[in-house]
DSSP file (Angstrom, degrees, kcal/mol; ACC not computed):
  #  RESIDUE AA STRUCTURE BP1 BP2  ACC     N-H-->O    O-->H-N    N-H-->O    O-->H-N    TCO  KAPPA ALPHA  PHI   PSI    X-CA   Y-CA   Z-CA
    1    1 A X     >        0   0    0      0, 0.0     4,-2.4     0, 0.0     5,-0.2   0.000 360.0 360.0 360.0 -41.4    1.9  115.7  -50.9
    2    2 A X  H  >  +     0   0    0      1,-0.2     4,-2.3     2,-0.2     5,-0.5   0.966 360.0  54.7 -79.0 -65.5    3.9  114.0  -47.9
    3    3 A X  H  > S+     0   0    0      1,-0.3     4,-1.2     2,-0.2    -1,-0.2   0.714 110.4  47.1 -59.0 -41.3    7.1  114.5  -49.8
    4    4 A X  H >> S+     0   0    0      2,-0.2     4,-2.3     1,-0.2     3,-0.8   0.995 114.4  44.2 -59.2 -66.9    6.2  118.4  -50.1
    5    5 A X  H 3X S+     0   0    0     -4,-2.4     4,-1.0     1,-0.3    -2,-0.2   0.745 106.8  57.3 -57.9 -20.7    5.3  118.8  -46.7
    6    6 A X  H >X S+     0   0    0     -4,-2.3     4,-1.7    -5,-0.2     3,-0.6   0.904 111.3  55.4 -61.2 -40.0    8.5  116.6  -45.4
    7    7 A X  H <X S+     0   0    0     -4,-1.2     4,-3.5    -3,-0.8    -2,-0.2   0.966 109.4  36.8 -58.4 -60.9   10.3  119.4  -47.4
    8    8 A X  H 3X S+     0   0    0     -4,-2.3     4,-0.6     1,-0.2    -1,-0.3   0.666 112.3  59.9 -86.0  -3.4    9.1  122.3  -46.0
    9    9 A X  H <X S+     0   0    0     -4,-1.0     4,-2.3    -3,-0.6    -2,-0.2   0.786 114.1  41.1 -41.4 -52.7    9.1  120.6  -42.4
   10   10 A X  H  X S+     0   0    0     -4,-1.7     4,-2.8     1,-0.3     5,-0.3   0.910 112.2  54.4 -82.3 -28.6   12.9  120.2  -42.9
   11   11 A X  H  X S+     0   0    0     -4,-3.5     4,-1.6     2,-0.2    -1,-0.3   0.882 104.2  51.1 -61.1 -33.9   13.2  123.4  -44.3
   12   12 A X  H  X S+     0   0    0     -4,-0.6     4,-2.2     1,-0.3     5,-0.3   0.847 113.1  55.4 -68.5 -39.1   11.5  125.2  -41.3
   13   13 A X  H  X S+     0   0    0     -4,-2.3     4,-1.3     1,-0.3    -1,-0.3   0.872 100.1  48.7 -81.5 -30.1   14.0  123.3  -39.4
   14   14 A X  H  X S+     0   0    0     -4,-2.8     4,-1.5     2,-0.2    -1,-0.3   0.706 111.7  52.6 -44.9 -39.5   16.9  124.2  -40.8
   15   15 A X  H  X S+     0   0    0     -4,-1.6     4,-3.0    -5,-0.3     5,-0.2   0.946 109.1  48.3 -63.3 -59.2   15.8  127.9  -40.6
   16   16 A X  H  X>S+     0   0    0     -4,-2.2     4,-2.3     2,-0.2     5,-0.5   0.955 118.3  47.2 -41.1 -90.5   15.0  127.7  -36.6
   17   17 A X  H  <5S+     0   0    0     -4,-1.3    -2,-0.2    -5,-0.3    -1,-0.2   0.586 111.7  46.9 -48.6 -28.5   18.5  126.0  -36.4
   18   18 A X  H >X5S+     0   0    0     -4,-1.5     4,-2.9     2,-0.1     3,-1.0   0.979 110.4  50.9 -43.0 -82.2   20.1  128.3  -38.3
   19   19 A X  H 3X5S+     0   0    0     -4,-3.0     4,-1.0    -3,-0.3    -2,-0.2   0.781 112.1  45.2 -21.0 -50.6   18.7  131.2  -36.5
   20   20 A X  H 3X5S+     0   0    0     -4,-2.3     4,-1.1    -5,-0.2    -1,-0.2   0.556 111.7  57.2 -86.8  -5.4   19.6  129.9  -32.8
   21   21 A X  H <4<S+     0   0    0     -3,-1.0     4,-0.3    -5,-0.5    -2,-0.2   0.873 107.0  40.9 -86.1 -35.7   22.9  129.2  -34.4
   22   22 A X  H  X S+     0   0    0     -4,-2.9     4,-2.6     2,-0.2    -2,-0.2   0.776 122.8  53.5 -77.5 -17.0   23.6  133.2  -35.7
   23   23 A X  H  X S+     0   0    0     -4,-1.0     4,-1.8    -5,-0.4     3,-0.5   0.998 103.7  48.1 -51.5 -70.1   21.9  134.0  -31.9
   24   24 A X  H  X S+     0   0    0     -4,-1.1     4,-0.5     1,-0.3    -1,-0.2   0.431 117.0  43.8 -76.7  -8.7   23.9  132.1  -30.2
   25   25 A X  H  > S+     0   0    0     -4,-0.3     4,-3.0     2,-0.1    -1,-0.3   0.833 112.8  46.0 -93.5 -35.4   27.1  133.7  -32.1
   26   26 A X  H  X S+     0   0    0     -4,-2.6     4,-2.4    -3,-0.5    -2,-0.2   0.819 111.0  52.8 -91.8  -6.7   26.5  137.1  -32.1
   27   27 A X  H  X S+     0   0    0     -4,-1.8     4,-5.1     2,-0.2     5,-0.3   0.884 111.7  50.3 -69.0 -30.8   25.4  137.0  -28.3
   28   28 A X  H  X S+     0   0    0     -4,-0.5     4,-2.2     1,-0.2     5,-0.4   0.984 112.1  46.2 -58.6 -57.5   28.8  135.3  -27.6
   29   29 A X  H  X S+     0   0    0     -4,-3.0     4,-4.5     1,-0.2     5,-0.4   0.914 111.6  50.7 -53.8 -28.0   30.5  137.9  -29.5
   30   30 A X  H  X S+     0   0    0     -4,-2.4     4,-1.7     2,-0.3    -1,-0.2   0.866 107.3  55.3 -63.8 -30.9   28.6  140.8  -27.7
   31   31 A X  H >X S+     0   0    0     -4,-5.1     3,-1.6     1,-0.1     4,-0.9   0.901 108.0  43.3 -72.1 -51.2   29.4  139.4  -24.5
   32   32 A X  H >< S+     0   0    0     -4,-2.2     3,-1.4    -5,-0.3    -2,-0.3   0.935 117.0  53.9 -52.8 -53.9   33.2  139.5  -25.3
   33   33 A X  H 3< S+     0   0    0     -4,-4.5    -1,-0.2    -5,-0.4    -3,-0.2   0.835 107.3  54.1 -55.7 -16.0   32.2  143.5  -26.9
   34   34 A X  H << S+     0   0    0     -4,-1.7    -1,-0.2    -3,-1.6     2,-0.2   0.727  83.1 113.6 -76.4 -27.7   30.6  144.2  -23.5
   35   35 A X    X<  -     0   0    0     -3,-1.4     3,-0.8    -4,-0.9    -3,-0.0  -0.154  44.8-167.0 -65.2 116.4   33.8  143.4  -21.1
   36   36 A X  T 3  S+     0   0    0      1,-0.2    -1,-0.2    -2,-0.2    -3,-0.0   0.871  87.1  64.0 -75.4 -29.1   35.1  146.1  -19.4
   37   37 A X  T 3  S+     0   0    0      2,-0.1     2,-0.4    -3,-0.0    -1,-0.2   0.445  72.3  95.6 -62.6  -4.1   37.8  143.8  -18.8
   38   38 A X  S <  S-     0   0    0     -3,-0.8     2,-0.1    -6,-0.2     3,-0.1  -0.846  70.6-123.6-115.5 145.6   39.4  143.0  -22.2
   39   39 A X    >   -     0   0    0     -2,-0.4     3,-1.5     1,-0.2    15,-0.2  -0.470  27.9 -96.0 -91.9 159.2   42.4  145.0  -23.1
   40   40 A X  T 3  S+     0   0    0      1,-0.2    15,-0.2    -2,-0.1    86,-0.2  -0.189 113.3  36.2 -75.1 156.7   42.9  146.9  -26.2
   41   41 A X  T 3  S+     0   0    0     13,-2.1     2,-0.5     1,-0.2    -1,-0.2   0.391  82.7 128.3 105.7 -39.2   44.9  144.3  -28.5
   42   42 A X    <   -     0   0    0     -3,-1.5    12,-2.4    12,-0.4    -1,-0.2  -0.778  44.1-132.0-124.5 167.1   43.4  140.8  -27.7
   43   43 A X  E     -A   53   0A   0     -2,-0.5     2,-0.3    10,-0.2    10,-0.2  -0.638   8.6-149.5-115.3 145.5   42.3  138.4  -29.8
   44   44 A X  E     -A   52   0A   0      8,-2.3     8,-1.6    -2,-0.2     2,-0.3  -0.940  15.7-144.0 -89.7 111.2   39.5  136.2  -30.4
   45   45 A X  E     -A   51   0A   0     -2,-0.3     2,-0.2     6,-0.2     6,-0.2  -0.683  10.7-152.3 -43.0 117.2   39.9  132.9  -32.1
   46   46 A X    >   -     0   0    0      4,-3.5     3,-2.6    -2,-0.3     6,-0.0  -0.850  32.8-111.1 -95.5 154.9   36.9  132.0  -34.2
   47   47 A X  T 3  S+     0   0    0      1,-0.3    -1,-0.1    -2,-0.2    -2,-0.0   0.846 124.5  58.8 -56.5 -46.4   36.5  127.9  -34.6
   48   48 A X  T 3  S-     0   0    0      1,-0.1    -1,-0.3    -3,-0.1     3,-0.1   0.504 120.3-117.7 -59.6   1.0   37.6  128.7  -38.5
   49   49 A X    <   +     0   0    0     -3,-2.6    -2,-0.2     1,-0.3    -1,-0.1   0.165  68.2 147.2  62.5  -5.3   40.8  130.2  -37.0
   50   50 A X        -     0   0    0     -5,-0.1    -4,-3.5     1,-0.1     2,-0.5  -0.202  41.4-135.2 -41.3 143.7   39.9  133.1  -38.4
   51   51 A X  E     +A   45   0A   0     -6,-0.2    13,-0.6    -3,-0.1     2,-0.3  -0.787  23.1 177.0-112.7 129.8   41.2  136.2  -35.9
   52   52 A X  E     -AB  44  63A   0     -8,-1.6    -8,-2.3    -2,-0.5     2,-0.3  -1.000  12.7-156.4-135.0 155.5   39.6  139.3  -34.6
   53   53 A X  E     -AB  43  62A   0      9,-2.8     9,-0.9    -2,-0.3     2,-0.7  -0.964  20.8-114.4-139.4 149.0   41.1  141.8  -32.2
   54   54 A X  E     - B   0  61A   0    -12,-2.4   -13,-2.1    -2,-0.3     2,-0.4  -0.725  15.0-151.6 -77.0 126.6   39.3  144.4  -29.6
   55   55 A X  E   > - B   0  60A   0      5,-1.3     5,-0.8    -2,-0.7     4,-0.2  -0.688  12.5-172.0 -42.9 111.7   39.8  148.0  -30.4
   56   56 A X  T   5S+     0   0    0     -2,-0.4    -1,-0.1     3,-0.2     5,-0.0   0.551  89.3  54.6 -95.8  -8.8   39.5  149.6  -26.6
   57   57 A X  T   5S+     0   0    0      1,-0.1    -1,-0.1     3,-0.1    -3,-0.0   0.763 121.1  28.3 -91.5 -24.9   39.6  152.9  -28.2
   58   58 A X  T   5S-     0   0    0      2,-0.1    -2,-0.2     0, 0.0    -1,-0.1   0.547 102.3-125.5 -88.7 -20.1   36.7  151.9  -30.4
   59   59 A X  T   5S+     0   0    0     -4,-0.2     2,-0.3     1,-0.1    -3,-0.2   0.799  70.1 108.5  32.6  53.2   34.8  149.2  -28.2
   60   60 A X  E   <S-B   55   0A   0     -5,-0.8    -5,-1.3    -7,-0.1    -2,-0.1  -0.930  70.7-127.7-166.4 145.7   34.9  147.0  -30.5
   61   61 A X  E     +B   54   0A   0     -2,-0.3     2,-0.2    -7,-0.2    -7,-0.2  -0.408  43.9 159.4 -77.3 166.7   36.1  143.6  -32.2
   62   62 A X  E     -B   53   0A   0     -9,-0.9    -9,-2.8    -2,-0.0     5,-0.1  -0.977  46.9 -68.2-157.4 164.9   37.4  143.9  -35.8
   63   63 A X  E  >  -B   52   0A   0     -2,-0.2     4,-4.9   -11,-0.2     5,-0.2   0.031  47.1-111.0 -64.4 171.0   39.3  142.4  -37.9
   64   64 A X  H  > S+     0   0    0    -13,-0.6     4,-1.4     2,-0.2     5,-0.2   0.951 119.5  43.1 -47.9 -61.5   43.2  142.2  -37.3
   65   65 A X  H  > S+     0   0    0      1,-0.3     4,-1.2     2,-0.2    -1,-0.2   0.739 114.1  54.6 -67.4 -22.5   43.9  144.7  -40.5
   66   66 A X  H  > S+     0   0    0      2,-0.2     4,-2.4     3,-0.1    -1,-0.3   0.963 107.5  47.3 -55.5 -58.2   41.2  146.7  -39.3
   67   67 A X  H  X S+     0   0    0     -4,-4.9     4,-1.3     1,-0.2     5,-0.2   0.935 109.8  48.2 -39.2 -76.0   42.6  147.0  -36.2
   68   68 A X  H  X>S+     0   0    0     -4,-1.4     4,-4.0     1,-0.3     5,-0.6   0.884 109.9  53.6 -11.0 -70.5   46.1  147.9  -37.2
   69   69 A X  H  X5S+     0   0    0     -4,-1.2     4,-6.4     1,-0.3    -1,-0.3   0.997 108.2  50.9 -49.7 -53.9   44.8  150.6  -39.6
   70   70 A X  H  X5S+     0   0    0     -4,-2.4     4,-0.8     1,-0.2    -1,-0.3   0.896 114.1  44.3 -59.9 -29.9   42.7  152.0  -36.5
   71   71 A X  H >X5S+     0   0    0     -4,-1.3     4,-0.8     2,-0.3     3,-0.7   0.921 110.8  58.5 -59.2 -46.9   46.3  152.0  -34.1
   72   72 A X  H ><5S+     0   0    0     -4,-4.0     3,-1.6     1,-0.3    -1,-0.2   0.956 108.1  45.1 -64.5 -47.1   48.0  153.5  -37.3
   73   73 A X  H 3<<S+     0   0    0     -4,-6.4    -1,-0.3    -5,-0.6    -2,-0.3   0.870 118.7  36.8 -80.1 -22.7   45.5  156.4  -37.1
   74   74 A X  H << S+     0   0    0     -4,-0.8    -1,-0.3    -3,-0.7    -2,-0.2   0.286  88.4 109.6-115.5  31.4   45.6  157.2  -33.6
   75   75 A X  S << S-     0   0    0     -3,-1.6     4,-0.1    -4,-0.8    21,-0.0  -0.284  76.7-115.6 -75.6 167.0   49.4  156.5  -32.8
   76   76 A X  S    S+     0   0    0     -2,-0.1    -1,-0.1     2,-0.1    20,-0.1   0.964  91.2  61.5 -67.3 -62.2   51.6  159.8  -32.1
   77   77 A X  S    S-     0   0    0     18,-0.7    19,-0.2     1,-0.1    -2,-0.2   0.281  94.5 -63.9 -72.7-166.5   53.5  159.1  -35.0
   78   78 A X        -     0   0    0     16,-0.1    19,-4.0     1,-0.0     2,-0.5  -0.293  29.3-143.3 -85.4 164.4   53.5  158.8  -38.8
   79   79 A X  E     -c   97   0B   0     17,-0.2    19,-0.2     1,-0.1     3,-0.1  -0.821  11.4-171.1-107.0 139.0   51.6  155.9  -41.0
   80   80 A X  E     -     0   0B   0     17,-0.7    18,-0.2    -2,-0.5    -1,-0.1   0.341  34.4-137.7-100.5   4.7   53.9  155.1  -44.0
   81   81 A X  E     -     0   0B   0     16,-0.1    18,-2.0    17,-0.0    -1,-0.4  -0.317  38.6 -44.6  64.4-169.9   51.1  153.2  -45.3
   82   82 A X  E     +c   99   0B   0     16,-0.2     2,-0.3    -3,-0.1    18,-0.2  -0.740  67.5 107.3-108.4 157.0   51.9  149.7  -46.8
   83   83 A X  E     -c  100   0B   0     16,-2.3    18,-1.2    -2,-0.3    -3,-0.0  -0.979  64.9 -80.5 176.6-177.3   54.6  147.9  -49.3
   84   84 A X  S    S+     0   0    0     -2,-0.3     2,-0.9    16,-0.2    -1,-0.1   0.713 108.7  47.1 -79.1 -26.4   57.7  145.5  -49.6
   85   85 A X  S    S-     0   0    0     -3,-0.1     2,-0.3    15,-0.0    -1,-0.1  -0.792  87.0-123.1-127.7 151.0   60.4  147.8  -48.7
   86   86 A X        -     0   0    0     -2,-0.9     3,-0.1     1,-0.1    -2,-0.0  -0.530  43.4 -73.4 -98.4 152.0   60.2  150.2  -45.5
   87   87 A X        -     0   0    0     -2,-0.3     2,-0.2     1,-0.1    -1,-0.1   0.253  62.7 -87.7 -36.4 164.4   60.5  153.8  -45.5
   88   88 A X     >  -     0   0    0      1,-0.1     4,-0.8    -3,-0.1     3,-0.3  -0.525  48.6-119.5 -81.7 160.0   64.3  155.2  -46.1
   89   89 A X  T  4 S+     0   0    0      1,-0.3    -1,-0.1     2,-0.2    -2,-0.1   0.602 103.5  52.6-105.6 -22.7   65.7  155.3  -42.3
   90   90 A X  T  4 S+     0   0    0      1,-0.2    -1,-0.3    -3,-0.0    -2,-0.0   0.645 102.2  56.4-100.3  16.9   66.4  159.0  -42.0
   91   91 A X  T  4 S+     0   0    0     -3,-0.3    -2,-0.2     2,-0.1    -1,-0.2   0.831  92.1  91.6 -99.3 -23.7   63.2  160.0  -43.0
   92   92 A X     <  -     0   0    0     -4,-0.8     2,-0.1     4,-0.1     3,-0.0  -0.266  54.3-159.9 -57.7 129.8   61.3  157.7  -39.9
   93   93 A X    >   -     0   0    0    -15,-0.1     3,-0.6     1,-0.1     2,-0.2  -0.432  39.1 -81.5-101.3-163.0   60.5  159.2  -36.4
   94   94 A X  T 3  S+     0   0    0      1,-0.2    18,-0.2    -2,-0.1   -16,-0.1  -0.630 120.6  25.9 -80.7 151.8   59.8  156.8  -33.2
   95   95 A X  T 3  S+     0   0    0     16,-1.5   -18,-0.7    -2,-0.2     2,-0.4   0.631  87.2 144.7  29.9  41.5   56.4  155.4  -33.0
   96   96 A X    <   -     0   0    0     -3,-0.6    15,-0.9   -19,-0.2    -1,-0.2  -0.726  39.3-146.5 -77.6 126.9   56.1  155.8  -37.1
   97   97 A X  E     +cD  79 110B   0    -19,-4.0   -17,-0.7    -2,-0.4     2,-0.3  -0.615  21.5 175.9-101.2-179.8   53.9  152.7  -38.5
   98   98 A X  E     - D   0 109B   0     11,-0.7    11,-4.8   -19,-0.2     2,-1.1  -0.881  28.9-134.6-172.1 134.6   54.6  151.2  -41.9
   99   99 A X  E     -cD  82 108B   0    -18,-2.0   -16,-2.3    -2,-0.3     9,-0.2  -0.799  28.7-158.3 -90.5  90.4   52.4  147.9  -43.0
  100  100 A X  E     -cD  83 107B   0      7,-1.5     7,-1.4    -2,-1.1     2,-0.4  -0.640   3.4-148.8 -88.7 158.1   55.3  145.6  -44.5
  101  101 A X  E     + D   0 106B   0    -18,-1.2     2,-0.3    -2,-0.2     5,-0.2  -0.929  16.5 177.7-139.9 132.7   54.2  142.7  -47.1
  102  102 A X        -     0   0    0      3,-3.0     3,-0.4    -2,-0.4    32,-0.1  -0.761  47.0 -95.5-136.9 171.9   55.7  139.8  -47.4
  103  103 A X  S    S+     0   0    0      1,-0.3     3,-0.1    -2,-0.3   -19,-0.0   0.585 124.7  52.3 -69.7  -8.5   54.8  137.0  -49.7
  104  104 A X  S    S-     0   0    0      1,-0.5    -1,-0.3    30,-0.0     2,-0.2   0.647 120.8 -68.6-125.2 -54.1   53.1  135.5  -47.0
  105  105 A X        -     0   0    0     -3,-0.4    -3,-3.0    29,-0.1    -1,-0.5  -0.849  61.6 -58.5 165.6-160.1   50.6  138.5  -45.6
  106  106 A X  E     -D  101   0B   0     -2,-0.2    28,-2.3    -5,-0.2    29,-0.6  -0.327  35.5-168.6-104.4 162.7   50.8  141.4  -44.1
  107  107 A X  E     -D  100   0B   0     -7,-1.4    -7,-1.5    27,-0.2     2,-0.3  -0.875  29.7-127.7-159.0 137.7   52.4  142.4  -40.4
  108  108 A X  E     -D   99   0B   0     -2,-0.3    11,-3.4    -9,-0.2    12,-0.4  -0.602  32.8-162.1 -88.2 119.8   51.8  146.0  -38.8
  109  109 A X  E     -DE  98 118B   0    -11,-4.8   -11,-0.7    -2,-0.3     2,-0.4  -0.938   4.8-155.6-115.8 148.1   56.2  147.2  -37.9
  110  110 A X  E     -DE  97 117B   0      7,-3.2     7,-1.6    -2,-0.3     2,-0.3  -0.896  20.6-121.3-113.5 130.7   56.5  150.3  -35.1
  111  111 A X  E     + E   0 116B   0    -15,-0.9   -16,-1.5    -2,-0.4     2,-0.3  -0.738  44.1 171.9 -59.3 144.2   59.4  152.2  -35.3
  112  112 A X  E >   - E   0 115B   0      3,-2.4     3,-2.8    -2,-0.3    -2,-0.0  -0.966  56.1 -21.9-163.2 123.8   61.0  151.8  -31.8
  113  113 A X  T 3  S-     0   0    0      1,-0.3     3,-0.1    -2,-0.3   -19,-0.0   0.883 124.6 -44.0  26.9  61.5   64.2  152.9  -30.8
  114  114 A X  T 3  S+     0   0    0      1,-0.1     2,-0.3   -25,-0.0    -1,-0.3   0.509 123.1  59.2  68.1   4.4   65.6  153.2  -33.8
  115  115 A X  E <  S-E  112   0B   0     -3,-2.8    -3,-2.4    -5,-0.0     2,-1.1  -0.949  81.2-100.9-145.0 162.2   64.8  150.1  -35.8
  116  116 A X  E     +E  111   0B   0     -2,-0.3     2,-0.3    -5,-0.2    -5,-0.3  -0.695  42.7 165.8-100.1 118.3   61.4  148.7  -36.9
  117  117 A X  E     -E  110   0B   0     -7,-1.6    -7,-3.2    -2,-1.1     5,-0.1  -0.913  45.3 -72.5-130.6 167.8   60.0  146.1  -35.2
  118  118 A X  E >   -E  109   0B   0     -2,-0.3     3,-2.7    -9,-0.2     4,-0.4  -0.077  38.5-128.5 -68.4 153.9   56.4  144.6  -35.1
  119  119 A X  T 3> S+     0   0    0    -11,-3.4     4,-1.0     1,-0.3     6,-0.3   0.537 103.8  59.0 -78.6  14.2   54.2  146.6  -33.5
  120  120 A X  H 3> S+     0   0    0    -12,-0.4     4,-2.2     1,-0.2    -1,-0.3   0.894  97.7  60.3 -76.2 -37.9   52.9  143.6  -31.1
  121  121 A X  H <4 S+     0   0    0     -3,-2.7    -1,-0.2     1,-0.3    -2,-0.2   0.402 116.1  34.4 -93.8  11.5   56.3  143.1  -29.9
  122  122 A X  H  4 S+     0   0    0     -4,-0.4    -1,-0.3    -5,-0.1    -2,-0.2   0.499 122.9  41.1-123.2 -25.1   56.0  147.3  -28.5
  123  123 A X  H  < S-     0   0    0     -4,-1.0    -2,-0.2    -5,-0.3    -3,-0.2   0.561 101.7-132.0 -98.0  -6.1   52.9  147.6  -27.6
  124  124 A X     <  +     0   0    0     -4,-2.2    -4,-0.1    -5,-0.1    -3,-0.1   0.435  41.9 164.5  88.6 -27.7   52.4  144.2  -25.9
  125  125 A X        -     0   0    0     -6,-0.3   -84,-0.1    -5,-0.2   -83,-0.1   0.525  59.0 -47.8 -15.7 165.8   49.2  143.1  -27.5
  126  126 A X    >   -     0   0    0    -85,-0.2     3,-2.6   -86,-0.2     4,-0.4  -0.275  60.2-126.7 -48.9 133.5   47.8  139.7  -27.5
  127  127 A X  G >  S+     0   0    0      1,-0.2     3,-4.4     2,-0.1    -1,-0.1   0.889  98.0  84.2 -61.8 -29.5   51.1  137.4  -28.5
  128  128 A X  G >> S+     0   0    0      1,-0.3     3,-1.8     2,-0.2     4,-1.6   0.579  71.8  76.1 -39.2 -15.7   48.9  135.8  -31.4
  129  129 A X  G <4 S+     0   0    0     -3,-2.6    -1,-0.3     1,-0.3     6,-0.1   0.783  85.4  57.0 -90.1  -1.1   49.7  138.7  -33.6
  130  130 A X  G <4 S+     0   0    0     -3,-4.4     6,-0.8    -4,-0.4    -1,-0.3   0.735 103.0  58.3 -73.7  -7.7   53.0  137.6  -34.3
  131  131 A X  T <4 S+     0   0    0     -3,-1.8     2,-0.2     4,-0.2    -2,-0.2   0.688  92.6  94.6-103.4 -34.2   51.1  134.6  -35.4
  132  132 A X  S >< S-     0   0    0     -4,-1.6     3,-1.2     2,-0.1     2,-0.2  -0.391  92.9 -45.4 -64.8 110.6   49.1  136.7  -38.0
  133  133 A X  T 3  S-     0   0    0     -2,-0.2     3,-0.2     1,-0.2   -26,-0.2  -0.457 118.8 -15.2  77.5-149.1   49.9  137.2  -41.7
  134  134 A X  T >> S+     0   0    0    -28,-2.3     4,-2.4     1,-0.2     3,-0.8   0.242 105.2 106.8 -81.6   0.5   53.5  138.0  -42.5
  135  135 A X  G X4 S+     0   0    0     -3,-1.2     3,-1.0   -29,-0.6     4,-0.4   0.948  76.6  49.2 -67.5 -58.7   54.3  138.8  -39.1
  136  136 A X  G 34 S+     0   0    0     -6,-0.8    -1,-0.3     1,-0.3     3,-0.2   0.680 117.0  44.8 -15.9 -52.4   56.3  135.5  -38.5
  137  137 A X  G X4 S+     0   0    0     -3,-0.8     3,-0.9     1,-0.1    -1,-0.3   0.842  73.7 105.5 -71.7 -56.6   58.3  136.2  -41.8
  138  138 A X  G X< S+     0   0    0     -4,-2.4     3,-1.2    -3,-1.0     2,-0.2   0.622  88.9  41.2 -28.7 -60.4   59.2  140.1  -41.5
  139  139 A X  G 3  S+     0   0    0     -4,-0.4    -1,-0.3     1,-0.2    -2,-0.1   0.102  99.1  70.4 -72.3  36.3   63.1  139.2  -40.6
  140  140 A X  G <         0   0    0     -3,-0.9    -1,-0.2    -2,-0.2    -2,-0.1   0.689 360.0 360.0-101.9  -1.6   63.7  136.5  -42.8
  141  141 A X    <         0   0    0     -3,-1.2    -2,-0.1    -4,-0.2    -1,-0.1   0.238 360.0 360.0 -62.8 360.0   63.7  138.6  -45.9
């Protein structure tokens, strides 16, 4: 009898701690979705190193590839989708996106004045997204 009820004591307590633990995360993150201040582009570190980045157009964090995908749709130009070799070069306008794959991940590339580069390093986003995926990689291929 004491050994059941120590059980379901620790269990209640683990549930309470739990609880104030998913509180206490998803209020942090809501304050950071609430800032009128954070520009579209920067990123959140989660303790796991895991990344999320705010959508300003969207008002909301998401994940990195999420993101990307959502830029891809409301850039001027065209989305090439993703793969290992990037679009043939006379077919590409300026501010066309193209998801390039590397063994490594994935890295979101802008056409930009005539060559493709990642699309952090033209739009200015949080620097961390060079960090992200394949992005690191893209030139060494």
């Amino acid at each position: 009898m004491i050994i059941k009820n120590s059980s379901r004591y620790a269990e209640r307590k683990l549930s309470i701690c739990l609880a104030l633990f998913v509180g206490l995360m998803s209020s942090s993150v809501s304050a950071l979705q609430d800032s009128q201040e954070t520009p579209d582009g920067q990123i959140f570190q989660n303790v796991d190193d895991t990344m999320i980045a705010w959508d300003a157009s969207k008002k909301k964090w998401m994940k990195i590839e999420d993101f990307w995908k959502s830029f891809a749709i409301r850039n001027d130009g065209k989305d090439w989708g993703e793969g290992r070799q990037f679009p043939n070069y006379d077919d590409v306008n300026e501010t066309d996106t193209f998801v390039y794959v590397t063994d490594k991940g994935k890295c979101l590339m802008e056409f930009f004045h005539e060559r493709w580069r990642r699309a952090q390093d033209v739009e200015r986003w949080d620097e961390r997204f060079n960090q992200y995926g394949g992005c690191p990689y893209v030139f060494d291929d």
